[in-house]
N, C-alpha and C positions, 0 to 999 in steps of 0.2 A: 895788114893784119889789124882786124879791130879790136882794141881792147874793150871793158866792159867798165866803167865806172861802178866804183865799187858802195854796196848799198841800196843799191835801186835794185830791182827784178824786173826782169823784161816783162811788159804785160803784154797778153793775147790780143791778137788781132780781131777787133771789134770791125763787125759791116758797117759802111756806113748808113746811117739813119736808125741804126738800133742803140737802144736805150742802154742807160748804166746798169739796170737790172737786169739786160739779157748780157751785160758781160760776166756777171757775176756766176760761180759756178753751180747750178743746181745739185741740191743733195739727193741725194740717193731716194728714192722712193720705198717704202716699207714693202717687202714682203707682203704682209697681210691686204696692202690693195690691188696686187696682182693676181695671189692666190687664195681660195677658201682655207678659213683655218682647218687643223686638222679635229678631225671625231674624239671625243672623250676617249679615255685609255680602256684598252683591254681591261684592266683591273680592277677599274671602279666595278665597272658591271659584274664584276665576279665576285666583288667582294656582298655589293649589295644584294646578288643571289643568295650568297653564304647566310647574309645575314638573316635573310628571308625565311631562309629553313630551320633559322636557330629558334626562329621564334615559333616556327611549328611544329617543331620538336618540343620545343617545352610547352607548351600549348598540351600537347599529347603525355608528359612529362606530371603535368600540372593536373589532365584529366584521369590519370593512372591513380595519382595522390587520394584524390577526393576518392574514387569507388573503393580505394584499399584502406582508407579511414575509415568511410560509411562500413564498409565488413568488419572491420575492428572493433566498432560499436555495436555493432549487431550480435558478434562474439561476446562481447561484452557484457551486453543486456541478459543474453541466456544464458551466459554462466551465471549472472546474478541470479537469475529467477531457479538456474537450476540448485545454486547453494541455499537458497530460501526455501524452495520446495524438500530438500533433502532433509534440512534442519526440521520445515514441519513435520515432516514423516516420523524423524525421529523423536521428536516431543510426541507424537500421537500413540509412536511404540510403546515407549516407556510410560506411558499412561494406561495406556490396556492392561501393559503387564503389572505395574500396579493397582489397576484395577482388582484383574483378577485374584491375586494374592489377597488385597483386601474384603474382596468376596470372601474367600476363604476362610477369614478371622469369623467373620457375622456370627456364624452360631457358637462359636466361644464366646463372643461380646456378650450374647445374648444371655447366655448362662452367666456369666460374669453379671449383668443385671437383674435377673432374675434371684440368684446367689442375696446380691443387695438388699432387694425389697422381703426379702424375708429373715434380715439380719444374718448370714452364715458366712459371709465376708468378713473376716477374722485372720489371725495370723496371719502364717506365711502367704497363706493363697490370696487374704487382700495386699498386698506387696507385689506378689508376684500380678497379678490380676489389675492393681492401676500400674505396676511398667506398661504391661503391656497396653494397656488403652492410652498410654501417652502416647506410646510407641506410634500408635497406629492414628493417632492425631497431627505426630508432625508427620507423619507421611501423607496427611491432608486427608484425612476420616473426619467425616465430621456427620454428628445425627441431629433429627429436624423430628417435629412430631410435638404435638404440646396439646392438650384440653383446650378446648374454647378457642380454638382459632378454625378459621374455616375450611369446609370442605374441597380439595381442591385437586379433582381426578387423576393430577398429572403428575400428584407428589403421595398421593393418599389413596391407600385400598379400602374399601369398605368391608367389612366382614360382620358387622351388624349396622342394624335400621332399625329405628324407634321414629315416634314421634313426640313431640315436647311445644308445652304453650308458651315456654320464654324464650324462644331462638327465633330469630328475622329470615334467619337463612339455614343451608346445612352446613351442620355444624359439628365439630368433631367433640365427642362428648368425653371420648374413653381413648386411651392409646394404648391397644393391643398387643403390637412389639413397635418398638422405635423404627423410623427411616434412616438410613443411610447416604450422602453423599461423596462425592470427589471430585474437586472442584464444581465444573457443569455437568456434570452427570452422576446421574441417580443412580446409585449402585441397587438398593432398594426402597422402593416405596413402602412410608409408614403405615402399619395395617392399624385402622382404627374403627371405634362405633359411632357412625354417623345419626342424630337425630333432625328431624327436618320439622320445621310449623308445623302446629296442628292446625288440617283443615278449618276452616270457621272461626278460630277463633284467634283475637287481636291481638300484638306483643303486649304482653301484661297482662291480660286478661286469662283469669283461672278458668280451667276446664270445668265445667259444669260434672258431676257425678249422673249418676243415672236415675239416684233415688234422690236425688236435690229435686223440692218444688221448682215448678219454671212459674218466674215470679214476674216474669212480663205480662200478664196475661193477668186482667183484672178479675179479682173478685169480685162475684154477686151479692148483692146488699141483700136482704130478707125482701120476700115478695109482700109486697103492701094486700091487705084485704078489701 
């Protein structure tokens, strides 16, 4: 029976004429140079689908946004222009209708002026007679019409025609009955008497009569014999 001296390890029978390196025991060789590694997982690919769609979904998310802003702006707009148009209507109502009311006053005004230039504005009725003209001023009456300002078709009726050798132009001589405004519009045009140049003859220069010698026109000296 052999024993084994204890300590040592029996080592492998080496061929002869092979090296210390072929005694030595070869490791294992990796997996990966026998076999292809394996394909990317199931998951990536599914996930990076996922993600694909997320982006165009909100892509579609994002273009939803913008057309339902741009209509909300558009809403927008016409509501504004429809509350600005509403308000003009209603400034233009209430103008008419105090228009017209103010129409109505004129021929009381007028008698109230008339009244005046003959002194019978007195008592009570001058009282009651300027309330009422204040009245109808701060409701924005206001009259226009004056002597010596010009003639000007679109504020002024004429109801007389003269002619006059001191005026450049036509020219309102007389104020008939007073105008009328409210605000920009002309409730009535002032009726007045317009004189206009006299043919021939130059601003300042007197009209000649008919029985005035014409003194341009040299006299004859006595005939010599």
């Amino acid at each position: 029976m052999t024993e084994e001296t204890p300590g040592f390890e029996e080592e492998p029978d080496v061929p002869s004429g092979a090296t210390p390196e072929d005694a030595a025991p070869k490791a294992a060789e990796p997996d990966s140079a026998k076999e292809p590694g394996p394909a990317a997982p199931a998951g990536d690919v599914q996930q990076d689908a996922t993600q694909i769609a997320l982006i165009a979904q909100l892509d579609q998310v994002r273009t939803a946004l913008g057309e339902r802003t741009a209509d909300l702006q558009r809403l927008q707009a016409e509501y504004q222009n429809y509350r600005r148009r509403v308000e003009r209507d209603r400034v233009t109502v209430k103008e008419i209708a105090v228009a017209s009311l103010l129409t109505e006053l004129l021929p009381v005004l007028d008698d109230i002026g008339r009244a005046r230039e003959h002194a019978e504005l007195v008592g009570g009725f001058k009282s009651v007679a300027e309330s009422l003209e204040t009245v109808a001023a701060k409701m924005g009456l206001q009259q226009f019409g004056k002597e010596g300002e010009p003639f000007d078709p679109t504020i002024h009726e004429a109801l007389m025609h003269s002619y006059a050798p001191d005026v450049t132009e036509d020219t309102c001589v007389a104020i008939l009955q007073p105008g009328y405004r409210f605000g920009e519009r002309t409730i009535r045009p002032a009726r007045v008497a317009v004189a206009e140049p006299q043919p021939g003859v130059q601003p300042g220069e007197k009209a000649k009569s008919a029985d005035e010698p014409d003194t341009d026109e040299e006299s004859g000296g006595p005939d010599e014999g």
